[in-house]
N, C-alpha and C positions, 0 to 999 in steps of 0.2 A: 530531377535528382542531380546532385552534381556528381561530378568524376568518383568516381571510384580510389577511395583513398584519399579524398579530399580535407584538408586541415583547416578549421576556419578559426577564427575568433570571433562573438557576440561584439558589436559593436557597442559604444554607450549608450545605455536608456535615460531619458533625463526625469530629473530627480521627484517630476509626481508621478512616475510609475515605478522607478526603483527607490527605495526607501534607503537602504542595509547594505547596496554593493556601489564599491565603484568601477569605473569605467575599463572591462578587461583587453590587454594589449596583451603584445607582444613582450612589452619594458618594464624590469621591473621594478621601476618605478610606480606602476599602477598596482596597488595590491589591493584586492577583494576587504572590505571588512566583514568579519567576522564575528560567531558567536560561539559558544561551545556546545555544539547541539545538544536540542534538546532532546530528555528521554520520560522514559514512563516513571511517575512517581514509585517510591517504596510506599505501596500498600497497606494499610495497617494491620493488627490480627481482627479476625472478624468477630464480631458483634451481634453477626444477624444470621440465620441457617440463610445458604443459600437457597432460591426460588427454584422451581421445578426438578430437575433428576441429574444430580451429579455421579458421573460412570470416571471411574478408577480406571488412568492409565496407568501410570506408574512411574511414567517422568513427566518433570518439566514441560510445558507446551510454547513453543515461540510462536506458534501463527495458528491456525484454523483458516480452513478456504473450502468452499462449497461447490463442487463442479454441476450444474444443472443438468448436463447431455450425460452424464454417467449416475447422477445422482451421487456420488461418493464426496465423505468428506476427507477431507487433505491435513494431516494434523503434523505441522514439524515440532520433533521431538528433539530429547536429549540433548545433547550438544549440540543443536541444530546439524546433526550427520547422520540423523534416523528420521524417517517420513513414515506412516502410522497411516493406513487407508482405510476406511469403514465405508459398507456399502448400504447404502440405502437407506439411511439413517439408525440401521439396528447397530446399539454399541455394545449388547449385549456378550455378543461373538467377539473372537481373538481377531483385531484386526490383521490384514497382509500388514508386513513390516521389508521395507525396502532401506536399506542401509546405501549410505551413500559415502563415497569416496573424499570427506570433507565437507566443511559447514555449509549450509543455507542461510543466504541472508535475507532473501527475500521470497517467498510461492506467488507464483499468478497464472490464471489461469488461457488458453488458448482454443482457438475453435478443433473439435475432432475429439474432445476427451481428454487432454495433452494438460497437461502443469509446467509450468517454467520456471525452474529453477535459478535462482540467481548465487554462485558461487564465484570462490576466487580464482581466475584467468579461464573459469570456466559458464557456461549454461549449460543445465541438466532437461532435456524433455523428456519428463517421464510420461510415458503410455498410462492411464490408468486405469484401462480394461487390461492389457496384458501385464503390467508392473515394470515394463522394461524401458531403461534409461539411457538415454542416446545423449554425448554428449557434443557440446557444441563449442569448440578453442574460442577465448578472447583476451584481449591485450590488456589484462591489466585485473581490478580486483573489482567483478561485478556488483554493486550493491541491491542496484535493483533492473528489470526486465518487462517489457512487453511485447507483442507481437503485433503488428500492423496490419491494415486491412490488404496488403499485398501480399502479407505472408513473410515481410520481412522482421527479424527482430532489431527493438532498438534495445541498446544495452547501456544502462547508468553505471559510470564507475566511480568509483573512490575517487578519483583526483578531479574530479567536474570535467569529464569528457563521456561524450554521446557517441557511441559506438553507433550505427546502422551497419545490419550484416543480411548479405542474401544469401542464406545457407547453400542453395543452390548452388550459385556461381563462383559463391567467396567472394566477389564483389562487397568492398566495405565502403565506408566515409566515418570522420571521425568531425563531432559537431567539439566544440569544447566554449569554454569563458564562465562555469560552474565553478565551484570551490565543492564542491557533491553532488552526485546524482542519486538521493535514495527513498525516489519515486516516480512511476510515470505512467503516466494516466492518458490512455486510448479513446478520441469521444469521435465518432466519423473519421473524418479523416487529419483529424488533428491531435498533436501528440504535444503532453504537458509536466514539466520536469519540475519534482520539487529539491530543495536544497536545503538542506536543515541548518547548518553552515553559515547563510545567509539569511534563513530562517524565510523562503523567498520560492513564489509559484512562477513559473517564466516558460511561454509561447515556443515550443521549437517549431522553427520553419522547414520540415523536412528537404523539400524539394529547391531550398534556399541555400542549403548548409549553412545555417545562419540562427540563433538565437533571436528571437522578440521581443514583445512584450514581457516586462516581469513585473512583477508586483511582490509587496512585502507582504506576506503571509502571516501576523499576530508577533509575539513576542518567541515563540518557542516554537514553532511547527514539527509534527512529529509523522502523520499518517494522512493517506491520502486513500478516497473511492471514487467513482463515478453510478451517476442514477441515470435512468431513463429519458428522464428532460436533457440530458446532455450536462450537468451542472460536474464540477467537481467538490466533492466536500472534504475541511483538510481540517485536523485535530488541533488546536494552538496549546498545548498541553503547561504550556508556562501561561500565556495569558489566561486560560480558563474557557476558551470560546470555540465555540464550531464554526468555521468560513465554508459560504458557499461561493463558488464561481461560475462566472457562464463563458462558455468557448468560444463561441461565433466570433467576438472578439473578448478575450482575457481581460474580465472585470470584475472587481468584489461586488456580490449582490447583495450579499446576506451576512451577518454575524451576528452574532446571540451569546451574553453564557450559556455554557454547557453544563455545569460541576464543578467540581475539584479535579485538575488535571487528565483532562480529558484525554483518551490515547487512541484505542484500536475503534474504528469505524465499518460502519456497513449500512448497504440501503436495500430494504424490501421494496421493489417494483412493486411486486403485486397488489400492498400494503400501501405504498407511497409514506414509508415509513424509515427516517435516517436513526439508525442505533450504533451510540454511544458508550466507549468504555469509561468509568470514573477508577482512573489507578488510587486517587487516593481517598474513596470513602468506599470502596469492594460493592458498585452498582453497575450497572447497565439501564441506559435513559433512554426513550424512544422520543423520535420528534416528529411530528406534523411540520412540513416547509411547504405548503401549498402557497399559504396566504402573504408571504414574503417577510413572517415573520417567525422564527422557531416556536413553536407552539409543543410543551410538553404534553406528551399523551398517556404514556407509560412508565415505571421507575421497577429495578427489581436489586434486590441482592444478588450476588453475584460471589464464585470461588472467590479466596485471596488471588490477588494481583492478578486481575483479568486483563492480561495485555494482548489480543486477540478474541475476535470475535467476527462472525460471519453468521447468515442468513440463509437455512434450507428454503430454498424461496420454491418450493413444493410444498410444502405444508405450511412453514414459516416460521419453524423452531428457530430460536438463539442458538448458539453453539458457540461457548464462551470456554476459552483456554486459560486454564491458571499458568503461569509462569513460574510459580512454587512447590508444582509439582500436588496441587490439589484435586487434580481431574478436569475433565470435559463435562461442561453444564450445557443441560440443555433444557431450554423454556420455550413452552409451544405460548405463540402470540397472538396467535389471528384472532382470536375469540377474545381478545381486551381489548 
């Protein structure tokens, strides 16, 4: 790990691994290029009833997250400043509602039961056996958050800087040479930043303080998961494609069309099954990636504007978030 508080800059990748950035310094002469990230299409009105049991929230849904060690699902609501917890998969019941002090921009989840919240100068660990939210200061406007196998977090912020912080000690380090950080993906011991910005998946070298390998990520990159094999799969929601990557070292293995602007993702281990939001036809796609090549399995209707979607990987229901305020779907799958 470097020092404590340590400021680096990614050095340049040369141009058959970085596609989309140039070379980031110090000078600013060197300016990143750029894209206008990309976002989830506007959905159409629907056409088709949605597929299995759609449960009435009552607002908006920005994200859906599944914790396995609690069995609870994670539903950011509202304005993303209301978090919505249902236990056990019954949505039947008044979920807890935990009102938070300002938006969420990103949920993921941590060992112990813990969700991480990614907010502005701040991260939220909410408890979610107890409901209680512990906040954690950071320098700047967090977009997205993971937890490391050390226990330390890493923190993506808005202006393409890599926060590493050990709650513990307050010991920091500050990675940066992103133009955004608004994803990042834990696979062992390797941590991986996506950038919508640059439209672009890139290697951090934690104990380097030092950015890696990058890669151009499709035309529009929007969302990002990890699966059991270790792969990262990233949504191209402009080009139409799923990317898969493998970590050992950061390589595109896989891509496929997916649909019509493909957004929120998720992977059933248990299934060996990668599912797909389609923001602009109101579907949910399943995919077989065993054989190195996407192979559809499944297809379902879906609420308007499903931009979120996760996997009760205990039974293996969908659990698909409208974004229009149409409810929480859920589609048991194991049995297709």
């Amino acid at each position: 790990m470097g020092r404590p508080g340590a400021r680096v800059v990614a050095s340049c990748i040369g141009a058959a691994f970085l596609l989309v950035t140039g070379c980031s310094s110090n000078s600013d002469e060197d300016q990143a290029i750029t894209i206008a990230p990309a976002t989830a299409a506007q959905s159409p009105a629907q056409s088709t009833a949605p597929a299995g049991v759609v449960h009435p929230v009552g607002v908006p849904i920005d994200s859906t997250t599944f914790d396995p060690e609690t069995r609870t699902t994670v539903v950011l609501g509202g304005e993303g400043n209301e978090i919505l917890l249902f236990p056990a998969g019954d949505f039947t019941a008044a979920p807890r509602t935990i009102p938070l002090d300002g938006a969420v921009a990103q949920v993921s989840l941590a060992p112990g039961g813990v969700a991480l919240l990614a907010m502005n100068t701040q991260v939220g660990r909410l408890d979610l056996r107890t409901g209680e939210v512990t906040l954690v200061p950071a320098d700047g406007d967090v977009r997205s958050v993971a937890q490391l196998p050390d226990g330390r977090l890493a923190m993506g912020l808005g202006n393409g800087e890599i926060h590493i912080v050990n709650t513990e000690t307050n010991e920091s380090q500050v990675i940066d040479g992103l133009t955004s950080v608004d994803g990042l993906a834990v696979v062992g011991d390797s941590l991986t930043a996506l950038d919508r910005g640059q439209t672009s998946v890139t290697a951090v070298d934690v104990p380097g303080s030092a950015l890696g390998v990058a890669l151009r990520a499709g035309e529009g990159a929007t969302q990002l998961t990890t699966d059991h094999y270790g792969r990262i799969l990233v949504t191209d929601t402009t080009g139409d494609e799923l990317l898969a990557y493998t970590t050992d070292t950061l390589m595109l293995r896989q891509r496929f069309p997916a649909g019509l602007a493909p957004y929120a993702v998720a992977y059933d281990d248990s299934a060996d099954r990668a599912w797909v939001t389609l923001t602009g036809t109101n579907e949910v796609v399943g995919f077989d990636l065993s054989s190195g090549v996407g192979v559809e399995t499944a297809r379902y209707p879906t609420v308007r504007q499903p931009n979120s979607v996760s996997v009760d990987t205990v039974n293996g229901d969908l659990l698909i978030g409208s974004a229009t305020g149409d409810g929480l779907q859920q589609i048991p799958t194991r049995s297709s």
